[in-house]
BAFI-178222 format. One line per field, with one value per residue (C-alpha): residue number from 1; residue in three letters; x, y, z. Coordinates in steps of 0.2 Angstrom, whole numbers. Each point is the difference from the previous one (the first is absolute). Layout:
// residues N
num c(NUM  ...)
residuo c(Ala  ...)
x c(X  ...)
y c(Y  ...)
z c(Z  ...)
// end
This chain:
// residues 292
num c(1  2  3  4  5  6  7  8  9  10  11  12  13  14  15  16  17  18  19  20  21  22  23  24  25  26  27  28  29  30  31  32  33  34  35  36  37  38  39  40  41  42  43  44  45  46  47  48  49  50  51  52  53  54  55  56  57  58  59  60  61  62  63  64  65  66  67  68  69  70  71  72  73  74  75  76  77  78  79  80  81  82  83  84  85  86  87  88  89  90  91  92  93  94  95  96  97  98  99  100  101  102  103  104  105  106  107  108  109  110  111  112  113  114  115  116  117  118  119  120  121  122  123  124  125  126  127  128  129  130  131  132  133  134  135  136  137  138  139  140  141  142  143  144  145  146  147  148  149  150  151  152  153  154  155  156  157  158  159  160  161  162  163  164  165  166  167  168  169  170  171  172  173  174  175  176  177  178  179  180  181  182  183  184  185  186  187  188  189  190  191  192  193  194  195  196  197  198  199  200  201  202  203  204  205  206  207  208  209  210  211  212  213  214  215  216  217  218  219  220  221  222  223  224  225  226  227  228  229  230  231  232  233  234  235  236  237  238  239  240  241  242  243  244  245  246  247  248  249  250  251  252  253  254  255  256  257  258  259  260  261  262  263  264  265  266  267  268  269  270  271  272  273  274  275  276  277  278  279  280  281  282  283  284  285  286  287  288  289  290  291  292)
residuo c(Unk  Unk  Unk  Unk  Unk  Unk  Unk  Unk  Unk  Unk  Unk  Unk  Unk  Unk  Unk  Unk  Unk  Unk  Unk  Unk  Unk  Unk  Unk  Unk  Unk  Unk  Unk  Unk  Unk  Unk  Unk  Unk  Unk  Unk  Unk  Unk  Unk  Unk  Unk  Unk  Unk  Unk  Unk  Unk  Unk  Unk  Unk  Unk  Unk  Unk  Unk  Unk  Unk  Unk  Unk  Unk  Unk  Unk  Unk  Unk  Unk  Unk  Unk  Unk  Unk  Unk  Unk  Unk  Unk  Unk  Unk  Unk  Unk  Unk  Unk  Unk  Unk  Unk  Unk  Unk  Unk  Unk  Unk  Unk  Unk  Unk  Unk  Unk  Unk  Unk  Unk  Unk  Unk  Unk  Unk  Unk  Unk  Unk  Unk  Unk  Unk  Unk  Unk  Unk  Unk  Unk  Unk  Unk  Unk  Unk  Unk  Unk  Unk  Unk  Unk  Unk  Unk  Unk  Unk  Unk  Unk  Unk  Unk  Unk  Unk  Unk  Unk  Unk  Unk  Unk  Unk  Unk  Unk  Unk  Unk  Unk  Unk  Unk  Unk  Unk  Unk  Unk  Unk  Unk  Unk  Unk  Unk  Unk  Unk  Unk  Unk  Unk  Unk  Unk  Unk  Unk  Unk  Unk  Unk  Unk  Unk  Unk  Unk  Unk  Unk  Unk  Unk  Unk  Unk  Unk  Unk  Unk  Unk  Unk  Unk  Unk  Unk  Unk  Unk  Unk  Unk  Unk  Unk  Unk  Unk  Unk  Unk  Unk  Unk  Unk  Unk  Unk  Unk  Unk  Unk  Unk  Unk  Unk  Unk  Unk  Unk  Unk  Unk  Unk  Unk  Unk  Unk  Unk  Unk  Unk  Unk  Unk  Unk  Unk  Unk  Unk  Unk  Unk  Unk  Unk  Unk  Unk  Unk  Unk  Unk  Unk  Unk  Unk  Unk  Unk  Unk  Unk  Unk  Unk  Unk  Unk  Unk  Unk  Unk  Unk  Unk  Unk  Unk  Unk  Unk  Unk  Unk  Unk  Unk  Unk  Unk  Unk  Unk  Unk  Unk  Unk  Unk  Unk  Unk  Unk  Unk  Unk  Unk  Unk  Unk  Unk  Unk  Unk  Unk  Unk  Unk  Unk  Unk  Unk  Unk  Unk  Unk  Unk  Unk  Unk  Unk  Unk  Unk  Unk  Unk  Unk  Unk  Unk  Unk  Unk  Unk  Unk)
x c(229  -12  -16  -6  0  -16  -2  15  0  -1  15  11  16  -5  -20  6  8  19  9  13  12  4  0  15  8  -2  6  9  -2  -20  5  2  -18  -7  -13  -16  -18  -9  -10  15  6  16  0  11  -1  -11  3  20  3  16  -8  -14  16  6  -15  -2  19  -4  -15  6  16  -11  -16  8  19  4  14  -6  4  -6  10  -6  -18  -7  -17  -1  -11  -12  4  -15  -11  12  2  -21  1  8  -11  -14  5  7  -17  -5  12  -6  -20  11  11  -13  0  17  11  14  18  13  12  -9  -14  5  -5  2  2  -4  10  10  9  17  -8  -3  -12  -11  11  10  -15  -7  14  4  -21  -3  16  -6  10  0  2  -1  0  6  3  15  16  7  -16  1  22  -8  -11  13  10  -12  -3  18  1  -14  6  -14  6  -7  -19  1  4  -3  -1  1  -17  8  -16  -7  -19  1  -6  2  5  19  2  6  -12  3  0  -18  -7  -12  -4  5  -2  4  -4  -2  5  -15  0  -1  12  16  -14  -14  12  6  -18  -3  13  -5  -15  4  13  -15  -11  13  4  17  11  12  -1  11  -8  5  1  11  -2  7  -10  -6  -4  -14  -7  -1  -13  -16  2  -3  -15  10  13  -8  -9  12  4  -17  1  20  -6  -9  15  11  0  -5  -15  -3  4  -3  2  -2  -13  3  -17  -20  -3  13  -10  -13  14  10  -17  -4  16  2  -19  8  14  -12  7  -8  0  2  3  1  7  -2  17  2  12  -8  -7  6  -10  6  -4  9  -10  4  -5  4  -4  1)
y c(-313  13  -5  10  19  0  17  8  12  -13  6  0  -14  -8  -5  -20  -6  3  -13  -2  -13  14  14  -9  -3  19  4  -16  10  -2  -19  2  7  -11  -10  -15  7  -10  -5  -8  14  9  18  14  7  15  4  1  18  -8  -13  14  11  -16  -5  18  2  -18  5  17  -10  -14  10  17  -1  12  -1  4  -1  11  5  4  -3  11  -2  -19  0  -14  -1  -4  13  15  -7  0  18  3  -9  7  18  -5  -4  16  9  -11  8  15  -8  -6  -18  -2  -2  12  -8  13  10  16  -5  7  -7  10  -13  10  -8  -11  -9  -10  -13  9  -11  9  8  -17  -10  14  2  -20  -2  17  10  14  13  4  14  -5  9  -4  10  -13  5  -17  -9  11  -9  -17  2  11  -16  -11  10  -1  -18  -4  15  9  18  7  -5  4  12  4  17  5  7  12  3  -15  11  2  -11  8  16  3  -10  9  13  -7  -18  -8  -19  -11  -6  -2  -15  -1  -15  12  -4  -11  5  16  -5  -13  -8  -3  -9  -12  -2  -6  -10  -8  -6  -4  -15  -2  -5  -9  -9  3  6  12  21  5  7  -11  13  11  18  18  12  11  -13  -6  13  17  11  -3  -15  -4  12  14  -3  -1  14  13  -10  5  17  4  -7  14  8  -15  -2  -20  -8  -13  -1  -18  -5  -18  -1  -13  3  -1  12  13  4  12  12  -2  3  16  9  -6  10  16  -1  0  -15  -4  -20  -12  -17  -15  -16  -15  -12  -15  -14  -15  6  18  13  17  11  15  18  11  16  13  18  -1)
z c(21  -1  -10  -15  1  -10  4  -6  -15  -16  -6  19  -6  19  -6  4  17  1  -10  16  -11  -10  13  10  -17  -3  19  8  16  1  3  19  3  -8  10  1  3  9  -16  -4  -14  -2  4  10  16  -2  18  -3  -5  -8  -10  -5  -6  -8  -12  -4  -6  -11  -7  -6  -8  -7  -7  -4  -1  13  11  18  18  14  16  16  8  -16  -6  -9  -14  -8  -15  -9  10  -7  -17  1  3  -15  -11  3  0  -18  -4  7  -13  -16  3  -9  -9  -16  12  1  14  -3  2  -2  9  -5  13  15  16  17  17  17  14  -11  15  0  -10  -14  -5  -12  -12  0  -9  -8  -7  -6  -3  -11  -4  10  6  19  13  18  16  16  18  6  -6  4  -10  -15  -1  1  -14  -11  1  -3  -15  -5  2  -12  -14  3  1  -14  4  20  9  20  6  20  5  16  4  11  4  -22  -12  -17  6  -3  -18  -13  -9  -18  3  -7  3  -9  16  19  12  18  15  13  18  6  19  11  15  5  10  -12  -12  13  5  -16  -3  17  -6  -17  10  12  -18  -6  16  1  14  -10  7  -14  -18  -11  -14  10  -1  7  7  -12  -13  13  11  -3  10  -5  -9  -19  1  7  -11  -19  8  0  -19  -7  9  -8  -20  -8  -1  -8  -19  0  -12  14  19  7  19  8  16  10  9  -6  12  -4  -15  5  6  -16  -11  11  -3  -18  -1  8  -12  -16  -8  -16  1  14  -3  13  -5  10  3  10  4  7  17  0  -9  -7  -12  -10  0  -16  -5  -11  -4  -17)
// end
């Protein structure tokens, strides 16, 4: 079992180890992955894309209440890391809010790149009655979320809109739509290759034979040309003209940072904030800024 995620956001439901008793009661399926560490404690196999889809599927039905499955080889969550995310950017919103983390449908949060999984808006959604709007450029993602939407009665708080653009980021949203705030966990890589590079040596760290990413993924939800730099790039460069208080992007890497800084400089935004995350040995961090 995973030890203590210390480091999580205080308020993250997944702070203690998984209580995997009440995980398989939730999802009977999760039972066939589970396995022994060599310390002699119950776990999953972390290497088993199906067992990581698995967990994921119990935790959501266990700690949220939300009914969720995932076809294909799409991008594969962790749960606790995205539900961090959302934390934080809610404390972000409460610096304007007299201290107080808003929790209403009236806040209204926009989710670059929204994916299959639909993952943001789904515990936005359950953790602070927000309202959502996500894009996506994969017609055949954008069906998968709508009906995980449907199946947890969540129509009137979410809704997905096709970007047709794949080279825009905010360009081709409707002119009167306004957000209290955007997020987005950018593609991480610049090429096919670099992401199976990586992968590689994450097994080779892990000493584990597995090739396969174990969080799945299609193409444009992890490479796109010029990696996450290039990518929130062309974000930064695209937000002057979008009426949003906050604009908030996930960097996977330390060093992506003095790109991101220099453009957010030529754009003239007013505030930049940086906010450290981490989940046990993998560090991130949310960069915010505003024009406001």
């Amino acid at each position: 079992m995973p030890p203590h995620k210390s480091e999580l956001h205080p308020r993250n439901r997944n702070n203690n180890p998984y209580d995997l008793k009440q995980l398989v009661a939730a999802t009977p399926d999760l039972a066939k992955y589970l396995t022994t560490t060599p310390a002699g404690t119950e776990s999953i196999d972390f290497s088993n894309p199906i067992a990581v889809k698995t967990l994921n599927k119990a935790i959501l039905k266990l700690y949220y209440n939300i009914r969720w499955n995932l076809p294909g080889d799409y991008l594969c969550p962790p749960i606790p890391g995205r539900a961090d995310y959302l934390h934080y950017i809610a404390d972000l919103l409460s610096e304007t809010n007299k201290g107080q983390i808003p929790r209403e449908e009236k806040i209204t949060v926009l989710d670059i790149g929204v994916g299959a999984n639909c993952i943001y808006p789904l515990l936005g959604s359950r953790e602070y009655g927000w309202s959502f709007v996500g894009t996506e450029i994969n017609p055949e993602a954008i069906t998968i979320a709508q009906n995980l939407i449907k199946q947890n009665e969540l129509t009137h708080s979410i809704e997905i809109l096709h970007q047709k653009s794949p080279a825009s980021i905010f360009k081709g949203l409707p002119k009167d739509l306004h957000f209290d705030l955007s997020m987005c966990n950018p593609p991480f890589h610049s090429s096919q290759t670099e992401a199976m590079e990586a992968t590689r040596r994450k097994w080779k760290n892990l000493r584990l034979k597995s090739k396969q990413l174990n969080f799945g993924g299609q193409e444009n939800e992890l490479w796109c040309p010029g990696g996450e730099v290039g990518f929130i790039t062309r974000m930064i460069e695209e937000s002057p003209n979008v009426n949003c208080k906050w604009f908030t992007t996930l960097v996977s890497k330390e060093a992506s940072l003095p790109p991101i800084y220099q453009a957010l400089k030529r754009v003239n935004a007013s505030k930049i904030k940086t906010i450290d995350m981490g989940q046990g040995q993998k560090k991130s961090r949310v960069v915010a800024w505003t024009f406001s």
